[in-house]
FIKOLZA-1660 file (N, C-alpha, C; in steps of 0.1 Angstrom, whole numbers, plus 5000, padded with zeros to 4 digits):
% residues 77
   i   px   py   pz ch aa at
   1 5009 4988 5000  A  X  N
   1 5000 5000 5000  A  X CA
   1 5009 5012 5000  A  X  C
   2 5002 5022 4991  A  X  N
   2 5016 5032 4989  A  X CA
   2 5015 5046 5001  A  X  C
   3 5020 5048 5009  A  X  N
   3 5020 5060 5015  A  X CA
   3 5022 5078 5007  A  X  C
   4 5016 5085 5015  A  X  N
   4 5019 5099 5007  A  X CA
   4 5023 5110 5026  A  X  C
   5 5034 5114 5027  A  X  N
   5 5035 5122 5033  A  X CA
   5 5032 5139 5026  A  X  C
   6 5022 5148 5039  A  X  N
   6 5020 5158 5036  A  X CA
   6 5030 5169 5038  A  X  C
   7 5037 5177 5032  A  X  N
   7 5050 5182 5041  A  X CA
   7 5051 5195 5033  A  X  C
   8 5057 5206 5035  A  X  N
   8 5067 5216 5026  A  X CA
   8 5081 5218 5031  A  X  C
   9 5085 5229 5022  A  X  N
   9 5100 5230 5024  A  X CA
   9 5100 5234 5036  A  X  C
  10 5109 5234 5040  A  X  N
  10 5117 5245 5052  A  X CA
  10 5111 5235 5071  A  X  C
  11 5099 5230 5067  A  X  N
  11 5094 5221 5078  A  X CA
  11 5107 5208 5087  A  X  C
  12 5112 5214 5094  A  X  N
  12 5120 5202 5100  A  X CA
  12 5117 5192 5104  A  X  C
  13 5103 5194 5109  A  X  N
  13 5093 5184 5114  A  X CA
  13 5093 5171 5104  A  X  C
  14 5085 5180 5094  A  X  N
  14 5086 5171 5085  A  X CA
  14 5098 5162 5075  A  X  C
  15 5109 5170 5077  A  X  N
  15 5125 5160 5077  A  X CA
  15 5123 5149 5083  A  X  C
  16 5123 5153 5098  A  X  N
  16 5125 5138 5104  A  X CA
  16 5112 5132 5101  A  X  C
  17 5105 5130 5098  A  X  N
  17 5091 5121 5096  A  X CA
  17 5096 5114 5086  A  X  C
  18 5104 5119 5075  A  X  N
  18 5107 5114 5062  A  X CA
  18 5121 5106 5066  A  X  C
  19 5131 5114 5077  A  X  N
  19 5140 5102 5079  A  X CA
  19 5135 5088 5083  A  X  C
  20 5122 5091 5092  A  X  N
  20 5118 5079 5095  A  X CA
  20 5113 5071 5088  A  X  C
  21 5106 5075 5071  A  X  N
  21 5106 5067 5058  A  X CA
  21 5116 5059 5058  A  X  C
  22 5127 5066 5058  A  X  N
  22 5142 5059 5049  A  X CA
  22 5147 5049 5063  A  X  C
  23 5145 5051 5073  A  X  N
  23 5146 5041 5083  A  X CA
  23 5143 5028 5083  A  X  C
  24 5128 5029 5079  A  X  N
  24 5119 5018 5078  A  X CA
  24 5120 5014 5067  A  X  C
  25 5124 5017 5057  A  X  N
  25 5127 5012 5043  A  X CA
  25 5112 5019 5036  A  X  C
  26 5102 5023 5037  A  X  N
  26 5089 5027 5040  A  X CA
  26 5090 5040 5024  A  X  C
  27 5104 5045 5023  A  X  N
  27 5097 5057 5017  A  X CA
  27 5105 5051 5002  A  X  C
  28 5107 5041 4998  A  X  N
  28 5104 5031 4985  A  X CA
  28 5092 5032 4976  A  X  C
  29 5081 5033 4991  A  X  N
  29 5069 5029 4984  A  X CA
  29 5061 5043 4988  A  X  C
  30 5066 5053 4988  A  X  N
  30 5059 5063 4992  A  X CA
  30 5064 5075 4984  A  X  C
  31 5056 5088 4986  A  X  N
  31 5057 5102 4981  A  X CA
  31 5056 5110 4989  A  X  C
  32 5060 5122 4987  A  X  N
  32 5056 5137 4990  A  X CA
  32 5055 5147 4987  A  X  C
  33 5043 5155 4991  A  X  N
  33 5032 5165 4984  A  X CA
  33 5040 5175 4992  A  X  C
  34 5038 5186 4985  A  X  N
  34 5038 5195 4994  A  X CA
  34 5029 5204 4995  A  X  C
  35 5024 5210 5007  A  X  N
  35 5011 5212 5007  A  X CA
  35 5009 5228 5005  A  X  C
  36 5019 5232 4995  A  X  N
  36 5021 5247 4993  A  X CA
  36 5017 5244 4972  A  X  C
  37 5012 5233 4970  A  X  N
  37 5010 5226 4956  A  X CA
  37 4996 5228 4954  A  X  C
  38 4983 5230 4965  A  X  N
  38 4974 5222 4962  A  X CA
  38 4968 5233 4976  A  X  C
  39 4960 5242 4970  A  X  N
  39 4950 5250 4981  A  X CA
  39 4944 5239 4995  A  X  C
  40 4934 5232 4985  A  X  N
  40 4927 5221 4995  A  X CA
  40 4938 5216 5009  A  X  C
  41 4953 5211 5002  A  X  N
  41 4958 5207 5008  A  X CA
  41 4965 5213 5018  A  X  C
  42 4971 5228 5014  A  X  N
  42 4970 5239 5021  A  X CA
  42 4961 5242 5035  A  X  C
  43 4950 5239 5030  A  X  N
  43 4934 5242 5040  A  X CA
  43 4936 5233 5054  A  X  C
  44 4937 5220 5047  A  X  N
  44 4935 5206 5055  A  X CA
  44 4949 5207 5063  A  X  C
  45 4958 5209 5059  A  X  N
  45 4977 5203 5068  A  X CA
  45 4982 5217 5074  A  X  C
  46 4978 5228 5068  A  X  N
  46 4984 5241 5069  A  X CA
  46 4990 5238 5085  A  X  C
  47 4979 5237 5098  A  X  N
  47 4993 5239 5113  A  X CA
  47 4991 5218 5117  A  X  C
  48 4987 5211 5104  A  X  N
  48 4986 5193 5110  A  X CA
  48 5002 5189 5108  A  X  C
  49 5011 5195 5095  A  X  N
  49 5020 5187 5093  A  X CA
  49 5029 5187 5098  A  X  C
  50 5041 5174 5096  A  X  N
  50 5038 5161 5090  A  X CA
  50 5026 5154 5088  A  X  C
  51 5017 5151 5080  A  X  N
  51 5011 5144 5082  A  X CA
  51 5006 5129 5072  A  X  C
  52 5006 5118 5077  A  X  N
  52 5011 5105 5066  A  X CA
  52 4993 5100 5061  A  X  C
  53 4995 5101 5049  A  X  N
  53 4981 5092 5047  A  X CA
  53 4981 5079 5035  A  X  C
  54 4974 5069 5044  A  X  N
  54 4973 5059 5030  A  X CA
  54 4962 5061 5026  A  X  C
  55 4965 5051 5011  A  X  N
  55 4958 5053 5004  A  X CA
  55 4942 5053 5003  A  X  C
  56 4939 5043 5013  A  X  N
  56 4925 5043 5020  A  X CA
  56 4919 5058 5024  A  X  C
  57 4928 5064 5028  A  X  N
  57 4926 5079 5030  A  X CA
  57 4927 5079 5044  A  X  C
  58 4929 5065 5056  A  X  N
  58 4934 5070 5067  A  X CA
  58 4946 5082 5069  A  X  C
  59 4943 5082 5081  A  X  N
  59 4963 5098 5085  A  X CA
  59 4966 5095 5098  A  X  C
  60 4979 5094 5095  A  X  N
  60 4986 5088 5110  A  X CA
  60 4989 5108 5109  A  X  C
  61 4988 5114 5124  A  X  N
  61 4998 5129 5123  A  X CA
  61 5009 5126 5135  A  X  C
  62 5013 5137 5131  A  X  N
  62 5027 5139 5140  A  X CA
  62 5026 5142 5154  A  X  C
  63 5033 5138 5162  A  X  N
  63 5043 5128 5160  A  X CA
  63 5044 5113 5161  A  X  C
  64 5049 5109 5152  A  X  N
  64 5050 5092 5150  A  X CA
  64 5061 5088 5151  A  X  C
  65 5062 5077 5157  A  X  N
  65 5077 5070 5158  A  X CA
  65 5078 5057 5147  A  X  C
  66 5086 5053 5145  A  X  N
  66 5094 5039 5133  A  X CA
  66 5082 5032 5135  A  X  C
  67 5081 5028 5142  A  X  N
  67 5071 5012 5149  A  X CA
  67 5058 5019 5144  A  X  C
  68 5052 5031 5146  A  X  N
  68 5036 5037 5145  A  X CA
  68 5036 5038 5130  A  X  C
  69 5049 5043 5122  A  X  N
  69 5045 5045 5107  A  X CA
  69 5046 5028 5104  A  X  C
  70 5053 5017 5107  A  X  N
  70 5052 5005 5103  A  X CA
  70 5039 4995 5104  A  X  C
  71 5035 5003 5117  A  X  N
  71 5021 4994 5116  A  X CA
  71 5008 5003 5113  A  X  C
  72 5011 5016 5107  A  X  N
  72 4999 5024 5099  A  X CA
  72 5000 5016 5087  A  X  C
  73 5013 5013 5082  A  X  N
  73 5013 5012 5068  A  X CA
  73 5010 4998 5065  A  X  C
  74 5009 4989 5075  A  X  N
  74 5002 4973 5080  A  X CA
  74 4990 4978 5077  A  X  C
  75 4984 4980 5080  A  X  N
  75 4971 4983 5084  A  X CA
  75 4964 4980 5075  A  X  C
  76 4949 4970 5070  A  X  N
  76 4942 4974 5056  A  X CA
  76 4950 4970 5051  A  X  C
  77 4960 4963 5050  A  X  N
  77 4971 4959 5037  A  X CA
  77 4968 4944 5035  A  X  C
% end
């Protein structure tokens, strides 16, 4: 199941969320938006991000540890 992290530039927050992709081997199967792309998305993340959603449209937000993004991305799979 493919993950999409919500993020923009300059967010440190959102770094480490994404280091935690590359930790878990996790961001292989994943993307990221940034939410300065897309008003709506803008609307919805503007003070949520980091925030991870599958494709089901569940959202794990921040803050998440290794283990919380590995068993969101379980989930429904």
């Amino acid at each position: 199941m493919s993950l999409t992290l919500f993020s923009t530039d300059g967010c440190h927050l959102c770094e480490q969320a994404w280091q935690l992709f590359e930790q878990t081997g996790l961001d292989a199967n994943a993307e990221i938006k940034d939410i300065i792309d897309n008003e709506q998305w803008l609307e919805a993340y503007r003070i949520r991000i980091p925030v991870v959603q599958r494709a089901d449209g569940a959202e794990l937000d921040w803050p998440f540890t290794a283990d919380q993004l590995i068993a969101f991305n379980q989930e429904n799979s």
